[in-house]
ZADO-361410 format. One record per residue: x, y, z of N, C-alpha, C, CB in turn; residue in three letters. Coordinates in steps of 0.1 Angstrom, whole numbers, padded with zeros to 4 digits, m for minus. Glycine has a CB too. Layout:
+-------+-------+-------+-------+-------+-------+-------+-------+-------+-------+-------+-------+------+
:   n.x :   n.y :   n.z :  ca.x :  ca.y :  ca.z :   c.x :   c.y :   c.z :  cb.x :  cb.y :  cb.z : dovo :
+-------+-------+-------+-------+-------+-------+-------+-------+-------+-------+-------+-------+------+
:     X :     Y :     Z :     X :     Y :     Z :     X :     Y :     Z :     X :     Y :     Z :  ALA :
...
+-------+-------+-------+-------+-------+-------+-------+-------+-------+-------+-------+-------+------+
END
This chain:
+-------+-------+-------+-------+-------+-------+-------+-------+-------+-------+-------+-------+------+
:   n.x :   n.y :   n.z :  ca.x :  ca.y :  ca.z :   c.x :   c.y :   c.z :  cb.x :  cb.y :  cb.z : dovo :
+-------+-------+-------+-------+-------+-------+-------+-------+-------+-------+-------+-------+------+
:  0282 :  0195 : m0452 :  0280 :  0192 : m0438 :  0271 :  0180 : m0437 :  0275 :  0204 : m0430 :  UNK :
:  0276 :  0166 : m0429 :  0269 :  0159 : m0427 :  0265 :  0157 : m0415 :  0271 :  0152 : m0432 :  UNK :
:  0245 :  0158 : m0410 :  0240 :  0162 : m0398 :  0239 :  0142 : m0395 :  0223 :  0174 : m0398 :  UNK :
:  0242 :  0140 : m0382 :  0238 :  0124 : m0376 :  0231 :  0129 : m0364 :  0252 :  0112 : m0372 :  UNK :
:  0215 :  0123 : m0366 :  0205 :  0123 : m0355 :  0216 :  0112 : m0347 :  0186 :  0118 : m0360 :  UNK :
:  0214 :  0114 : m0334 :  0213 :  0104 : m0319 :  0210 :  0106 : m0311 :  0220 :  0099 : m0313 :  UNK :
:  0201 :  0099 : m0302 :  0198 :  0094 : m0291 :  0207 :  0097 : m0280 :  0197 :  0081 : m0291 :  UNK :
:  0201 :  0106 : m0272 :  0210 :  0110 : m0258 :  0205 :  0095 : m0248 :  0204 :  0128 : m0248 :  UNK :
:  0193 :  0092 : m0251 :  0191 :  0082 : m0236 :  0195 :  0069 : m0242 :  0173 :  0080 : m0229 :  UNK :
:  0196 :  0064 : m0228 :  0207 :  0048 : m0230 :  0196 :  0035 : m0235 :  0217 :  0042 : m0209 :  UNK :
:  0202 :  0030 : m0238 :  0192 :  0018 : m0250 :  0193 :  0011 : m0234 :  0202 :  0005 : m0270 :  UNK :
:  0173 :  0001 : m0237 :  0170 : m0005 : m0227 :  0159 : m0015 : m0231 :  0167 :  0003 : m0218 :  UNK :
:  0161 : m0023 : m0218 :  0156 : m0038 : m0223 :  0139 : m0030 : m0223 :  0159 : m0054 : m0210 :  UNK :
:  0131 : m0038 : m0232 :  0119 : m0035 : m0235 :  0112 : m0048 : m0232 :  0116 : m0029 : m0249 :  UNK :
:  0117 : m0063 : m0235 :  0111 : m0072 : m0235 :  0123 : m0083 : m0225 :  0106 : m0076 : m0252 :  UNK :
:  0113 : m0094 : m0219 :  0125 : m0104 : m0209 :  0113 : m0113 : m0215 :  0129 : m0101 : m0187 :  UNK :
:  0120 : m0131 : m0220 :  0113 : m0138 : m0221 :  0123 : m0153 : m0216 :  0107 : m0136 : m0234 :  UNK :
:  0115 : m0161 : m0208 :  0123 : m0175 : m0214 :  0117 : m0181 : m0219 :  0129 : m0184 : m0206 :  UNK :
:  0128 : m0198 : m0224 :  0120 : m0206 : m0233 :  0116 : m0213 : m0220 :  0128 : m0216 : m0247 :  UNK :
:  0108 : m0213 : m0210 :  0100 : m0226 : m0203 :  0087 : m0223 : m0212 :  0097 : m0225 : m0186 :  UNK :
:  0083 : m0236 : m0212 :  0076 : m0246 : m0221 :  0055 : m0238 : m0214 :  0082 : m0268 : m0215 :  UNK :
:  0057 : m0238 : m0204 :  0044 : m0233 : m0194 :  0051 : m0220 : m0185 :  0038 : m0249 : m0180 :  UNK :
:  0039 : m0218 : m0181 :  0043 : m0208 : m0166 :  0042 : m0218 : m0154 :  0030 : m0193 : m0162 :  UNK :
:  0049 : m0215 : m0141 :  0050 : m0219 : m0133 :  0066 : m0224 : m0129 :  0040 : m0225 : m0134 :  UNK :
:  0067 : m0233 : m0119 :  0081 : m0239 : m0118 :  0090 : m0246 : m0127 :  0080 : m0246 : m0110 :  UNK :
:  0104 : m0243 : m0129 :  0110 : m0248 : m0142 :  0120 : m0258 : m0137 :  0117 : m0236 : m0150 :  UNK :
:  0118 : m0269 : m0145 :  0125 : m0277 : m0136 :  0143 : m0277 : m0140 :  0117 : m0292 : m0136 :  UNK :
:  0153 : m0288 : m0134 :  0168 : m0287 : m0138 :  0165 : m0290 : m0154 :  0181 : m0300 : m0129 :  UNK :
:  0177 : m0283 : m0157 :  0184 : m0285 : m0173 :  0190 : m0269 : m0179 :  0169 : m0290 : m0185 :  UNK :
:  0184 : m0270 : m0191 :  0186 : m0259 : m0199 :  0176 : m0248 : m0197 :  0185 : m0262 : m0212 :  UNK :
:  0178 : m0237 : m0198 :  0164 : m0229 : m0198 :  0170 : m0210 : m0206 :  0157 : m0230 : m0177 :  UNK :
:  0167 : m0211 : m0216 :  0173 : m0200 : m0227 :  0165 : m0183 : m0221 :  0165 : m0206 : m0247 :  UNK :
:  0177 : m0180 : m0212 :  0168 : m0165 : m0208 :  0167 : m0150 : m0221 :  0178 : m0157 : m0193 :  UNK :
:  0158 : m0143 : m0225 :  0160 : m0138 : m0239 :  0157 : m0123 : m0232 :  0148 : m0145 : m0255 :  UNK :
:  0163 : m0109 : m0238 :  0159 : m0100 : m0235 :  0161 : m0093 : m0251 :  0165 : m0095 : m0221 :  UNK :
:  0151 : m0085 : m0254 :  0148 : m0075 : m0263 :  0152 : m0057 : m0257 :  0131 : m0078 : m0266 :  UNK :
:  0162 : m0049 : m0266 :  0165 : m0037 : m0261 :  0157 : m0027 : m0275 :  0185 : m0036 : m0258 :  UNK :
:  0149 : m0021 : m0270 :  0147 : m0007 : m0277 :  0155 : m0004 : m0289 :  0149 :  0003 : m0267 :  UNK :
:  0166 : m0006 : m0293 :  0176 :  0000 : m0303 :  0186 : m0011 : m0301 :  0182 :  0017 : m0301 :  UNK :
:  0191 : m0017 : m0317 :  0203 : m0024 : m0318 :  0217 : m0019 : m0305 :  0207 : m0021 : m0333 :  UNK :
:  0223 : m0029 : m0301 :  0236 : m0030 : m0293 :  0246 : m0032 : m0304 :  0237 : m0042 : m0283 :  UNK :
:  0254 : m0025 : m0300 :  0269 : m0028 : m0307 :  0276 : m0039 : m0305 :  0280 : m0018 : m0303 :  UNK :
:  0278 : m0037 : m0287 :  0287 : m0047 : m0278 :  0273 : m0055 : m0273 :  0298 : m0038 : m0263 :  UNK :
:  0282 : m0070 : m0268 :  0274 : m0081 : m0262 :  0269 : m0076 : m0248 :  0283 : m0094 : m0261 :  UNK :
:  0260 : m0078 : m0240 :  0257 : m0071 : m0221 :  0264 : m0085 : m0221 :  0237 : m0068 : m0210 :  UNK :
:  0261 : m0084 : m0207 :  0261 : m0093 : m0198 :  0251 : m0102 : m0187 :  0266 : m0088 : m0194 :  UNK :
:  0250 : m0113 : m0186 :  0240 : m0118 : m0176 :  0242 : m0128 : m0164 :  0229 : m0123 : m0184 :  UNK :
:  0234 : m0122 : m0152 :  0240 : m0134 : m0144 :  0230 : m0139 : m0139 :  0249 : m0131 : m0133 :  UNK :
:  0226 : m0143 : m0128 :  0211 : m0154 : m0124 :  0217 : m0151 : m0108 :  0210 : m0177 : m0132 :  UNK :
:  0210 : m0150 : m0100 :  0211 : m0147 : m0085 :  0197 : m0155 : m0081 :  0211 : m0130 : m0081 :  UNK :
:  0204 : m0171 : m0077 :  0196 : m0180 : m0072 :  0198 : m0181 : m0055 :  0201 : m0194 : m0081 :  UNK :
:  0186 : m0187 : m0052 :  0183 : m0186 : m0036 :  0197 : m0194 : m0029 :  0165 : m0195 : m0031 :  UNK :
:  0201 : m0202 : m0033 :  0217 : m0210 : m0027 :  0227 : m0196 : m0032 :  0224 : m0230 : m0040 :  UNK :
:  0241 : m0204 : m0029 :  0249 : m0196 : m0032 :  0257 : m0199 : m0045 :  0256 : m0194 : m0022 :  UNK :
:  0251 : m0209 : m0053 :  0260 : m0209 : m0064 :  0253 : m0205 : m0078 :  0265 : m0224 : m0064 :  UNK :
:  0254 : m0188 : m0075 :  0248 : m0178 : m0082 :  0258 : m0180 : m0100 :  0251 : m0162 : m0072 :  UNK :
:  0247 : m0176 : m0109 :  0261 : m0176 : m0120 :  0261 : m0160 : m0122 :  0258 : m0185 : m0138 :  UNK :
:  0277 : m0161 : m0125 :  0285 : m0147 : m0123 :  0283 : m0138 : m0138 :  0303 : m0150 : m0120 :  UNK :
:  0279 : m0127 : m0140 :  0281 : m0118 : m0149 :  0288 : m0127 : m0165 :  0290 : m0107 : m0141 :  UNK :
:  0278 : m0133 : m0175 :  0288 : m0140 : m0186 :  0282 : m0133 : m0194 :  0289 : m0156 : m0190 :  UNK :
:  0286 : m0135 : m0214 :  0285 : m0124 : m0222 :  0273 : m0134 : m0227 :  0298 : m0117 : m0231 :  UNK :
:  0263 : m0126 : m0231 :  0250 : m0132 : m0239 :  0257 : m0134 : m0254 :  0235 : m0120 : m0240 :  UNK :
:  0246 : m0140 : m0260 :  0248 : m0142 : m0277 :  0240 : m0135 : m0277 :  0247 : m0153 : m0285 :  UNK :
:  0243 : m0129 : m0294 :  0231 : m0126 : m0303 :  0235 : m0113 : m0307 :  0216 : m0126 : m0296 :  UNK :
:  0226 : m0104 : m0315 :  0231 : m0089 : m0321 :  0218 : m0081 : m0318 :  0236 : m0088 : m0340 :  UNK :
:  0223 : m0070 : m0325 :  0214 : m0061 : m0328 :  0200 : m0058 : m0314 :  0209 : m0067 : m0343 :  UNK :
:  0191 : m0060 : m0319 :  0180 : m0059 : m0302 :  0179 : m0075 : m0294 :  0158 : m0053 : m0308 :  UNK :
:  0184 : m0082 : m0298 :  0180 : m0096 : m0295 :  0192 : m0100 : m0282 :  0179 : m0107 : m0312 :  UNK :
:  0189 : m0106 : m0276 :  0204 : m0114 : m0268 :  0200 : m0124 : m0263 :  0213 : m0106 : m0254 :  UNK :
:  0207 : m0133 : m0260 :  0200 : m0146 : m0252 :  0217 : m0153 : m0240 :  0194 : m0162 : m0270 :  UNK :
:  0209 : m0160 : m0233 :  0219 : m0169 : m0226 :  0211 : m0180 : m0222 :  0227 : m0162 : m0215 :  UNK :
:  0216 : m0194 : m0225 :  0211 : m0207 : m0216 :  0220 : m0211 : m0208 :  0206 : m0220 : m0225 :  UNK :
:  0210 : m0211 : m0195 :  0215 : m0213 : m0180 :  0212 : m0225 : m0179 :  0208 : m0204 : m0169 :  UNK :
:  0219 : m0233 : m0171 :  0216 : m0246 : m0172 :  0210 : m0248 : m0155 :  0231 : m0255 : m0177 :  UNK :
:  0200 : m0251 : m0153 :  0192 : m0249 : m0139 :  0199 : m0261 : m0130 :  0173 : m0250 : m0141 :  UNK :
:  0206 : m0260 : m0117 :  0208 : m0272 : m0112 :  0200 : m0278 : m0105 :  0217 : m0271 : m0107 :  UNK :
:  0205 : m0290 : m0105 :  0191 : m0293 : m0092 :  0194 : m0291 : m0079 :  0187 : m0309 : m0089 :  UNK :
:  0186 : m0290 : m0071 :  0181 : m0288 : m0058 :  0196 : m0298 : m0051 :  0163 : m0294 : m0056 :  UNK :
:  0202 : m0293 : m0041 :  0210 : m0304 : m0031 :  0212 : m0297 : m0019 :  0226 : m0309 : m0036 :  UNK :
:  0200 : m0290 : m0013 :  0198 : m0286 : m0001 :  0210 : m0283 :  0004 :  0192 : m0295 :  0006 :  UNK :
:  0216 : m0278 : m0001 :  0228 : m0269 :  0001 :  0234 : m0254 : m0005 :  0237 : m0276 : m0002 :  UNK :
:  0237 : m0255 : m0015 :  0247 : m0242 : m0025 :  0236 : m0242 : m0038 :  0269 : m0247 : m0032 :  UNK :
:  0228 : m0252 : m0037 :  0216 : m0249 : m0053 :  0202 : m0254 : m0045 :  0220 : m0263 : m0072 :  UNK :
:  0193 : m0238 : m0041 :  0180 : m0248 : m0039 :  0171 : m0240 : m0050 :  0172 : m0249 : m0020 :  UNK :
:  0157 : m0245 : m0049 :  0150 : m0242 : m0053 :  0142 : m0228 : m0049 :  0146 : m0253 : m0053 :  UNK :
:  0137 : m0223 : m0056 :  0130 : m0211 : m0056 :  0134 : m0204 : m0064 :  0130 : m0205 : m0046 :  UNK :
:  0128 : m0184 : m0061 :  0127 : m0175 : m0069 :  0143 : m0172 : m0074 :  0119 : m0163 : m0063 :  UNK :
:  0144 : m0171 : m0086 :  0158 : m0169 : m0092 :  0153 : m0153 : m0095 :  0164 : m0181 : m0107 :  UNK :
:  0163 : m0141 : m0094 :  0163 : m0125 : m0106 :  0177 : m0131 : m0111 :  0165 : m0105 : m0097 :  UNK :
:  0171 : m0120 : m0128 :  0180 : m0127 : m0138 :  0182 : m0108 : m0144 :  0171 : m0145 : m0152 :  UNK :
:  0199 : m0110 : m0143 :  0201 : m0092 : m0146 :  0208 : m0096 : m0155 :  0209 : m0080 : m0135 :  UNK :
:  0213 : m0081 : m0160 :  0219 : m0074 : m0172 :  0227 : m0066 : m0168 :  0210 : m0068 : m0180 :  UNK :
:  0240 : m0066 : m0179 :  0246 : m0052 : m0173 :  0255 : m0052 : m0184 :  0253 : m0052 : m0158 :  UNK :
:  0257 : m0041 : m0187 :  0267 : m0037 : m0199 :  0262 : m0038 : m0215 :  0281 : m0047 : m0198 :  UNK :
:  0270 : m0036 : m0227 :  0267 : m0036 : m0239 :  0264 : m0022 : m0242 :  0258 : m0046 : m0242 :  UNK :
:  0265 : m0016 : m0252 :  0263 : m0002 : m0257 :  0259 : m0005 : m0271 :  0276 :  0008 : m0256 :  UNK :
:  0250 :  0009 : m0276 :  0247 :  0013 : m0290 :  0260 :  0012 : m0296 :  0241 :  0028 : m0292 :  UNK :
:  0260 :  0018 : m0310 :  0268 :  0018 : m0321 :  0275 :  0033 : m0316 :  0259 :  0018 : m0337 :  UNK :
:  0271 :  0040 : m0312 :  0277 :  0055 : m0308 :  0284 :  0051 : m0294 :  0264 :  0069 : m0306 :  UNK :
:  0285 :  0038 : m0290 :  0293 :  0037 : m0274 :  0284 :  0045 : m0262 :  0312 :  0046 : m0275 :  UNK :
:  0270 :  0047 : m0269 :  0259 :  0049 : m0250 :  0260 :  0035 : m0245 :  0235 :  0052 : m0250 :  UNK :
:  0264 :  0033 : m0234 :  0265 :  0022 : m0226 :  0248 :  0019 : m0223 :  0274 :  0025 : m0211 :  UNK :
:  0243 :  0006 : m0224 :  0227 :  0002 : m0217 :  0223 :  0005 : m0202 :  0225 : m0014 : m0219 :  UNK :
:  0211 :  0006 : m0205 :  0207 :  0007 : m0189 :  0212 : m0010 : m0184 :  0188 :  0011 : m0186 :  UNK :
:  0210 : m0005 : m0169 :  0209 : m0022 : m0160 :  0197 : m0025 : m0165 :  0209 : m0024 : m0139 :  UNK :
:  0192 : m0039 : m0162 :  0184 : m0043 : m0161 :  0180 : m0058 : m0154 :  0181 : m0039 : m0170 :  UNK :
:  0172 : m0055 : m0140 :  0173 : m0070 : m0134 :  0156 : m0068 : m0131 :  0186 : m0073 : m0118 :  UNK :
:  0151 : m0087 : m0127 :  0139 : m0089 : m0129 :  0140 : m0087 : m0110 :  0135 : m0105 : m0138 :  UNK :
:  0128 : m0089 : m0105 :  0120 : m0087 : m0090 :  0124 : m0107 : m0091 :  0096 : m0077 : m0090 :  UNK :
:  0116 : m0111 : m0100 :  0116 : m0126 : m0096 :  0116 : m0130 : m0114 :  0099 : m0132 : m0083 :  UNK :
:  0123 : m0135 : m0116 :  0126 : m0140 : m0131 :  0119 : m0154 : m0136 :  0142 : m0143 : m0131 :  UNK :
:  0122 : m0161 : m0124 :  0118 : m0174 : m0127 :  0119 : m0180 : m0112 :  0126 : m0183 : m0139 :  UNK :
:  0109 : m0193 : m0113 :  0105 : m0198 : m0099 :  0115 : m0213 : m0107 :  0083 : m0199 : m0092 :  UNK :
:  0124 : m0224 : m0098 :  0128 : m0234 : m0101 :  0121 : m0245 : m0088 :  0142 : m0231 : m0103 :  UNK :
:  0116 : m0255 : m0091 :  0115 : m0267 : m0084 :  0120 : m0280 : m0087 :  0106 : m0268 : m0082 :  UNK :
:  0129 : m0286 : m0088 :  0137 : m0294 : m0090 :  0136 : m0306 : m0081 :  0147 : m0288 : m0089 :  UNK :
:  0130 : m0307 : m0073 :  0128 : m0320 : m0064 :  0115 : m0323 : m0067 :  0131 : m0319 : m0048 :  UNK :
:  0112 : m0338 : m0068 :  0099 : m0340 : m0070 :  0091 : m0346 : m0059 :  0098 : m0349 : m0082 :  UNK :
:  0081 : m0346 : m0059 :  0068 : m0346 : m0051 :  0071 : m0362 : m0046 :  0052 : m0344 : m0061 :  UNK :
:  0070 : m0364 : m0030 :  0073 : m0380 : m0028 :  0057 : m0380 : m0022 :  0089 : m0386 : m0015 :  UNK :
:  0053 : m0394 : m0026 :  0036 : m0397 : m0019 :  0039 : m0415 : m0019 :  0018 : m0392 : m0033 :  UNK :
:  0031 : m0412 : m0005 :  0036 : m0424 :  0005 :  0017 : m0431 :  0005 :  0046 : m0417 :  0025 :  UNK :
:  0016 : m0441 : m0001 :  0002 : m0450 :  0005 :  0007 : m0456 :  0014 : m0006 : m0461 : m0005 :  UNK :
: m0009 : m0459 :  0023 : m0009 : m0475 :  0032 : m0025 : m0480 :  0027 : m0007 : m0473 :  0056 :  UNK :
: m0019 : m0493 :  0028 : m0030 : m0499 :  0023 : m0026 : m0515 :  0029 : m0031 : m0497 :  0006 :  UNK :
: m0039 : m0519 :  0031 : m0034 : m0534 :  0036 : m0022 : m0543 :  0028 : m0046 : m0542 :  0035 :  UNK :
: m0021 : m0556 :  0032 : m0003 : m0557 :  0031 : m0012 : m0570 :  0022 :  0012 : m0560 :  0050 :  UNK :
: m0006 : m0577 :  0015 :  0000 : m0586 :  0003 : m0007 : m0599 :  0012 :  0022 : m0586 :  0000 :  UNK :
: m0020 : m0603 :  0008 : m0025 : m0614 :  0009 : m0033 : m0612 :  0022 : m0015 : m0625 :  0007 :  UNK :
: m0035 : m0601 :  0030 : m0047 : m0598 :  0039 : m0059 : m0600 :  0036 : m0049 : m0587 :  0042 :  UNK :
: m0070 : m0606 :  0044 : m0083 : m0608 :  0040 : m0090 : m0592 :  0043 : m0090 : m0623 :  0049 :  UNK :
: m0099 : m0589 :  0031 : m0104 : m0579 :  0036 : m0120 : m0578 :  0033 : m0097 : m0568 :  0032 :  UNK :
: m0129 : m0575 :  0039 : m0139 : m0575 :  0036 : m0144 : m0564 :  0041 : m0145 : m0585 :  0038 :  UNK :
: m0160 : m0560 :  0033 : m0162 : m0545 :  0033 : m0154 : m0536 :  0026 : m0161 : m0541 :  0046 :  UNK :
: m0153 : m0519 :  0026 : m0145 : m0513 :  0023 : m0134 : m0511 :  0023 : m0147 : m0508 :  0026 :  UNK :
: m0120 : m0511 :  0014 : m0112 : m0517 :  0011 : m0103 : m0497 :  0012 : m0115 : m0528 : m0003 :  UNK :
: m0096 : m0496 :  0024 : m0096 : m0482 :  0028 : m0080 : m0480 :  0025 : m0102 : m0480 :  0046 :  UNK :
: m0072 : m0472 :  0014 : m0065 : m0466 :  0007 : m0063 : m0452 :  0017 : m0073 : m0465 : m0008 :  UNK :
: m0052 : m0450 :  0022 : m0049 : m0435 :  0022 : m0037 : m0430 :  0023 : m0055 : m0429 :  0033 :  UNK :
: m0031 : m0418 :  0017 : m0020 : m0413 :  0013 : m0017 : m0400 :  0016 : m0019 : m0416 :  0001 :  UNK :
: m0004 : m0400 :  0016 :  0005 : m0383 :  0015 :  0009 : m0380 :  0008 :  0015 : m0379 :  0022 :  UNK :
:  0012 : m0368 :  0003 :  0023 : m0362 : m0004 :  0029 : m0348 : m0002 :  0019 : m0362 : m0017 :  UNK :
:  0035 : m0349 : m0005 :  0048 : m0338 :  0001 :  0054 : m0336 : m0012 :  0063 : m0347 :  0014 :  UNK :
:  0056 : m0321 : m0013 :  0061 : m0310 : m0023 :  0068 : m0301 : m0016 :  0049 : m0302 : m0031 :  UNK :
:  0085 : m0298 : m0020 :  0092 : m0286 : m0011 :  0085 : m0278 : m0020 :  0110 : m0285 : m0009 :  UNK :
:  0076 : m0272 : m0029 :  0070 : m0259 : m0034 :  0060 : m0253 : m0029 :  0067 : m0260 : m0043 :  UNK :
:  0052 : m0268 : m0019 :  0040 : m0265 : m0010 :  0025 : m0260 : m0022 :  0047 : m0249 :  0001 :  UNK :
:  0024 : m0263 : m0032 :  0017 : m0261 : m0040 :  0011 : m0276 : m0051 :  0025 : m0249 : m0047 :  UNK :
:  0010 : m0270 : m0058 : m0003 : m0286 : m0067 : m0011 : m0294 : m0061 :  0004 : m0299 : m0075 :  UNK :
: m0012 : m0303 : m0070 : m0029 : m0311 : m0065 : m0021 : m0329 : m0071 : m0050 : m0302 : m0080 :  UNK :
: m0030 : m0336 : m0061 : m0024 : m0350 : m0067 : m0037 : m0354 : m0071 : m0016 : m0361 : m0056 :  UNK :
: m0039 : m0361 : m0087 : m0050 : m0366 : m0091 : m0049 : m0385 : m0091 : m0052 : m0358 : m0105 :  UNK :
: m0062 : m0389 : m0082 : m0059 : m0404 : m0081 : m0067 : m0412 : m0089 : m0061 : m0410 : m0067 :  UNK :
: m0061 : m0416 : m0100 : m0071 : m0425 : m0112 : m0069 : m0441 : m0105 : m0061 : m0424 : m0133 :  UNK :
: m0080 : m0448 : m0109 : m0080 : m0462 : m0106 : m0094 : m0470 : m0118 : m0083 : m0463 : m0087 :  UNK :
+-------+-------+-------+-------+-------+-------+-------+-------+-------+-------+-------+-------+------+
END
């Protein structure tokens, strides 16, 4: 008689990582989302990205085996329409053990923050061959759709 221990409960993500480089806002391109499950998968899950526009990516199959999976999402840029910027959740769904337990879901609250438009800063300063004497008076704006950072002015 041969006894096989298994697991009644369903294998589940234990770890969520991406490759961004820092924390904070990630900008367009590539960006490799990675989740770690408790016990090897048999079958591939699934992952989709539910971005603040509407051009969400739909349920595709990760790479990878055993506890590891990955998918690179390619971040769009910002066109104040169907892709903006902000909090993206990045889910899971599907893939089973070796015995066919299907995985839990698993989706993030806020996965990743995207900002894709860059910071415009506007000087005025006197104009191209003005005489100036005394204090020589520099002042500027800047504008971030993130509403966050700092502008540092070297001279």
């Amino acid at each position: 008689m041969t006894v096989v221990a298994a697991s009644t409960e369903r294998p589940r993500v234990v770890r969520y990582s991406t490759s961004a480089v820092q924390s904070g806002p990630v900008p367009a391109g590539p960006l490799t989302l990675s989740i770690e499950y408790d016990r090897p998968l048999g079958s591939a899950p699934r992952a989709s990205v539910d971005q603040p526009g509407t051009n969400d990516l739909p349920p595709s199959p990760m790479s990878g085996s055993g506890r590891t999976w990955s998918l690179v999402y390619t971040v769009p840029p910002d066109n104040r329409s169907f892709n903006l910027d902000g909090t993206n959740r990045f889910s899971v769904t599907g893939g089973a053990d070796s015995l066919g337990l299907g995985a839990e879901d698993y989706t993030t609250a806020a996965a990743f923050v995207t900002d894709t438009i860059p910071p415009t800063v506007r000087f005025s300063y006197p104009t191209e061959g003005a005489v100036v004497s005394g204090v020589l008076l520099v002042t500027g704006t800047v504008s971030d759709s993130s509403g966050g950072g700092r502008v540092l002015l070297c001279w």
